[in-house]
N, C-alpha and C positions, 0 to 999 in steps of 0.2 A: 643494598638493604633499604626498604621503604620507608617512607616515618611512621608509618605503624611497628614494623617493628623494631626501628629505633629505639623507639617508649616505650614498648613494653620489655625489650631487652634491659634499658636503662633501670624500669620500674622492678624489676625479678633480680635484676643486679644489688639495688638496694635493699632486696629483703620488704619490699611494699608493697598492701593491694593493688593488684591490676584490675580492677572493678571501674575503677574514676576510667581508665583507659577504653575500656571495653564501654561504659555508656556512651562516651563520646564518642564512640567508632558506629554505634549503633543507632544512634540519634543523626549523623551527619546518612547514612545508607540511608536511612528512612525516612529523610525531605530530598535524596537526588530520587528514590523511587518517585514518589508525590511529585516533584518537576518534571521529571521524565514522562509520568503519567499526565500530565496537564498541556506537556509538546506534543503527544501522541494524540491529543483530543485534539487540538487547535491545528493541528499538521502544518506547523512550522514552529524553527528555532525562535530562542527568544533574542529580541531585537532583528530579525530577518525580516528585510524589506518588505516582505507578500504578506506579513499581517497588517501592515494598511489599509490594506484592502480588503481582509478578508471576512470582515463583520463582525467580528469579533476579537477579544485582545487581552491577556492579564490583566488582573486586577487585584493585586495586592496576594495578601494570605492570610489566616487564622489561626492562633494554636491552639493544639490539646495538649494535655497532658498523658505518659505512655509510660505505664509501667512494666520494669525489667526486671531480668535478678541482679541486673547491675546497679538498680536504682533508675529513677523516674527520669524518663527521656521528654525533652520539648520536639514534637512533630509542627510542624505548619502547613496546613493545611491550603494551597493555592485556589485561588478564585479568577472566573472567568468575564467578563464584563456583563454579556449576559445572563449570567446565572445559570448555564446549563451542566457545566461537569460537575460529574458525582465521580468523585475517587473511592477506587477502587484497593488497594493498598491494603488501609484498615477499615474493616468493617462498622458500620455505624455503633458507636457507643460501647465500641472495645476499647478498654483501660488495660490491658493488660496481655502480652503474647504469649500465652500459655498452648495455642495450639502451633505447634512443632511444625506437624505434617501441611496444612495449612499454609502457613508460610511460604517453606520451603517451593512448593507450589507455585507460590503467588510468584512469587523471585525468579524463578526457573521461566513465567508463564513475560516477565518483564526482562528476559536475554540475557541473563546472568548466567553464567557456566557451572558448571555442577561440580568444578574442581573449585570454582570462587562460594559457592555454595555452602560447601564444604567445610574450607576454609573459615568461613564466617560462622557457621554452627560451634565450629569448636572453639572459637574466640568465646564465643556469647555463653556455653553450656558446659565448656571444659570437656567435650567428651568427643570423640575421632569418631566423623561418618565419614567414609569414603565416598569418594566419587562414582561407584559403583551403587553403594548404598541411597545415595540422593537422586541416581536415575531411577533406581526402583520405584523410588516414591513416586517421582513423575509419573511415572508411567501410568498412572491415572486419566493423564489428556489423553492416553491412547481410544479408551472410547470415546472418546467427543471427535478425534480423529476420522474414526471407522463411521461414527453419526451422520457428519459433517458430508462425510462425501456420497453416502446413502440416501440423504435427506429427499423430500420429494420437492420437486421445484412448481413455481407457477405457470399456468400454460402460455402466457403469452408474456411475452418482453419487447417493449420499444426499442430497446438498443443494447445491444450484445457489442462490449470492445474485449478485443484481442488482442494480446501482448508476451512480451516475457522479457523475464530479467535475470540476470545472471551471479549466483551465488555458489559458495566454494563450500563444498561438501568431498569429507575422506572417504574413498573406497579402498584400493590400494594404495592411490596418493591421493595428496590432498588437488581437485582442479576444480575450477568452474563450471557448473551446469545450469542450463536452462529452466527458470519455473516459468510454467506456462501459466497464465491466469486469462479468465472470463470472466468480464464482470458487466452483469446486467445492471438495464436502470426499467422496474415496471411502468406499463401504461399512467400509472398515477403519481411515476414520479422519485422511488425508493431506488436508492441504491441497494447492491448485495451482489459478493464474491459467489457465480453460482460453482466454481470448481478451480482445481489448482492439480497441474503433477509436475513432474518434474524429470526433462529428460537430457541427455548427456549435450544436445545442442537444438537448437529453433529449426522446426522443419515444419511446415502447412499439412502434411500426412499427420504428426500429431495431434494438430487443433482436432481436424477426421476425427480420431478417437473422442476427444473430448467431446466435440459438438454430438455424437452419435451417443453416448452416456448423456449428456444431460436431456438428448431425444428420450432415453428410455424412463429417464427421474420426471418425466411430464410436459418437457416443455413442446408444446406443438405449435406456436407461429412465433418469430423474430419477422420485425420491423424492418431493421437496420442494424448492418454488424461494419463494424470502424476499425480499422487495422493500419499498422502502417503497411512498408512497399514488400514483405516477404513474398517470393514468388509461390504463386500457386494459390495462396490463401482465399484470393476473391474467390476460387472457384470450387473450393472446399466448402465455405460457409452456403455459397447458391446451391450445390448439390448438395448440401446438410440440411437446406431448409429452401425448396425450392422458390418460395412466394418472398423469402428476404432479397432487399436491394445492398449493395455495399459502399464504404464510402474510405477511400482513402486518406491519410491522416495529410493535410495542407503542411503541416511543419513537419514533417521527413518529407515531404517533397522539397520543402525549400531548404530545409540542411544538405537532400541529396543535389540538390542546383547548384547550393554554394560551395559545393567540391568541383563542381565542373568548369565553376567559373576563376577568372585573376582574381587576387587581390580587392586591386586597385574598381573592379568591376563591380565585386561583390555587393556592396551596398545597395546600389544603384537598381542593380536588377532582382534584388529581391522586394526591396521598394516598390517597384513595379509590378512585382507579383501579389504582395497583397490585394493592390486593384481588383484581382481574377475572385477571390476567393472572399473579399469583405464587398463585393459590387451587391446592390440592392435586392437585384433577381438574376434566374440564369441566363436569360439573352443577354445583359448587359453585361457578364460574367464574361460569356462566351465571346461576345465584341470586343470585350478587352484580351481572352486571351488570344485573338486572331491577331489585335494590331500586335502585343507582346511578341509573338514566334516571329511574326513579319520583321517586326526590328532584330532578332537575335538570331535568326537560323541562319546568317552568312557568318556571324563570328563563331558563335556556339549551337553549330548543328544538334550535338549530341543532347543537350537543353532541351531543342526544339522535338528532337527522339522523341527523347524522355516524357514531354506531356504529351503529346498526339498520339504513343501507345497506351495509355493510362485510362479504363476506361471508366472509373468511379471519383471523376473531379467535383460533378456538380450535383451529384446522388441529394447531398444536404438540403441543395432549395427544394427538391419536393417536401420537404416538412415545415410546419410552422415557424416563423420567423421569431417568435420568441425560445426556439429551443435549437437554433442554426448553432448559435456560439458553443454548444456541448457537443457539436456529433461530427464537426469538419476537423477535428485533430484526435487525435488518442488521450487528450489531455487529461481525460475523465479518470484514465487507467495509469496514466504517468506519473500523480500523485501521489497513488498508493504502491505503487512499485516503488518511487523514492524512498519512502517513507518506511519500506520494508527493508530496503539495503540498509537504511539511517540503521535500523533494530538489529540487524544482523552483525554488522560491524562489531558490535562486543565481542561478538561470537568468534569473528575471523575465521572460523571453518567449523561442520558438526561432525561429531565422527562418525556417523554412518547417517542414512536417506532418513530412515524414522527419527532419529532425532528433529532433522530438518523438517520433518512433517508435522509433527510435534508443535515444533515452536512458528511455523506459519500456520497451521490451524489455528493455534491460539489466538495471533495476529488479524487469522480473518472472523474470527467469530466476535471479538470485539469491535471490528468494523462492522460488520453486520448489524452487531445490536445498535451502536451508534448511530448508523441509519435508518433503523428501520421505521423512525417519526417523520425522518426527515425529509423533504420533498427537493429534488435537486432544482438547480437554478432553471426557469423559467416553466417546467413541466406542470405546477400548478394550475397552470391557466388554460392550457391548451389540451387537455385529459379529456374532453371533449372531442377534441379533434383529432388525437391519437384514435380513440376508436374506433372512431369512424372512417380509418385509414386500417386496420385491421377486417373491416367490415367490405371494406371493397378492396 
């Protein structure tokens, strides 16, 4: 038995309101929403070493005050250094949770399970919704869903990354499947999830479908599409868009290196491989990676394999060198795939695919909005130059 219902056992035992119990249970739910929601912006934990760096950082909190029928809750409202998150939670200058539907919603749309859902309605209102009942309501996101994947896209995209991640969805049991996700960044800069499905495991004939749907939603020139090593993929995206170049992701080739090598080697030769892929420009790239095989193709042939059939190493230096560090790894797309596993984990599995669609739609469309002011790292400067690589 939990400490909730320790207390409220104990409190019904004695013959006394459970109201004091119920505000507290209700007040503590709705500053981890407000945190949760303030991780989700800044996309990393709190005290997680990458917000050092990431220009951004907490800053304190604010309270309102929240009335219930159990009596007046303290919410704290978190703050960002910069001043940019707007929570989402409660509505600006809502004193009071009077809309039900709403809510529920909101909660369902923040990875809470519709059995926890449930649960908590009938704490807070005294009255049994079912977990049937609370999908119902959801099922609201079901058009932003349908929307979502209908929407008409922009016609041309700098960089198309390709990915998937693997999330536990019930059909007859509960296993692991594949979400495949696209995510462009425009000529000018904007990130945005252009599509998502989801299928039983990673195969490049897939992406095919998807690249050929967001052909038909508008898009007619890619840049650059960045993937890591699944076979076939480079030549899915070339025959998807003949005029794009591809560029494989530098960090799966050096995770797939450092299986190939000892131990004791390991360091050493990945070390050395940076050189290849942080060198100035691509002849000095290439010098490096000549002396590189030279030193390793008598211990570790299969290394030496590995990058001399590889033929999208140096794709990156054709683009401006203020936007090399986004487009030589998948990193752009590895973010939000962590980030989505993070949300899922409540979950631990959906019962069936619409669900699952459901609750990553929600996930991208609040990405989406979040980016859509935002200009990624280094793109502002060179939007000039992207074009005129579109141009010829």
């Amino acid at each position: 038995m939990n400490d909730f219902n320790t207390k409220l056992m104990t409190t019904l035992f004695k013959g006394e309101s459970v109201d004091e119990i119920m505000r507290q249970e209700l007040e503590i739910a709705f500053n981890e929403l407000l945190r949760g929601e303030l991780t989700v912006f800044l996309d990393y934990e709190k005290h997680d070493p990458i917000g050092y760096n990431s220009g951004n950082s907490r800053n304190g909190a604010y309270t309102r005050k929240l009335k219930t029928r159990f009596g007046e809750i303290t919410v704290e409202i978190p703050r960002d250094r910069n001043g940019e998150f707007k929570q989402q939670s409660i509505p600006s200058y809502q004193r009071s949770t009077d809309d039900l539907e709403a809510m529920v919603i909101q909660m369902y749309r923040k990875g809470i399970t519709t059995s926890e859902i449930s649960d908590l309605i009938e704490r807070m209102y005294g009255a049994h919704y079912t977990p049937a009942t609370i999908s119902n309501m959801t099922k609201i996101v079901q058009e932003q869903v349908h929307r979502f994947h209908q929407r008409p896209l922009s016609p041309r995209y700098a960089v198309i990354y390709c990915d998937a991640t693997y999330l536990a969805v019930r059909r007859d049991c509960v296993a692991k499947e594949a979400m495949h996700i696209l995510l462009g960044i425009t000529p000018e800069g904007n990130k945005e999830v252009l599509d998502y499905r989801l299928y039983p495991s990673e195969s490049s004939e897939n992406y095919r479908e998807m690249l050929q749907d967001i052909r038909n939603r508008g898009v007619e020139d890619v840049l650059l599409f960045v993937s890591d090593g699944l076979a076939g993929l480079r030549e899915v995206c070339i025959s998807s868009f003949p005029s794009a170049h591809h560029q494989s992701c530098w960090v799966h080739i050096s995770r797939s290196i450092g299986r190939l090598v000892r131990p004791k080697d390991k360091a050493e030769i990945l070390s050395e491989l940076k050189k290849i892929y942080r060198a100035d420009h691509q002849q000095a790239a290439m010098t490096e990676m000549d002396s590189f095989i030279l030193r390793i193709q008598q211990r570790y042939p299969k290394v030496a394999k590995l990058l001399e059939s590889n033929q999208s190493l140096y794709t990156f230096y054709q683009f401006p060198q203020e936007i090399r560090c986004s487009i030589y790894t998948t990193n752009g797309i590895e973010g939000l795939n962590k980030q989505l596993k993070r949300d899922t984990k409540r979950k631990e599995q959906f019962p069936n695919e619409d669900a699952l669609d459901r609750f990553v739609c929600v996930k991208f469309l609040e990405f989406n909005y979040k980016f859509t002011t935002r200009v990624h790292k280094g793109f502002g400067s060179v939007c000039s130059k992207i074009d005129d690589m579109f141009i010829s």
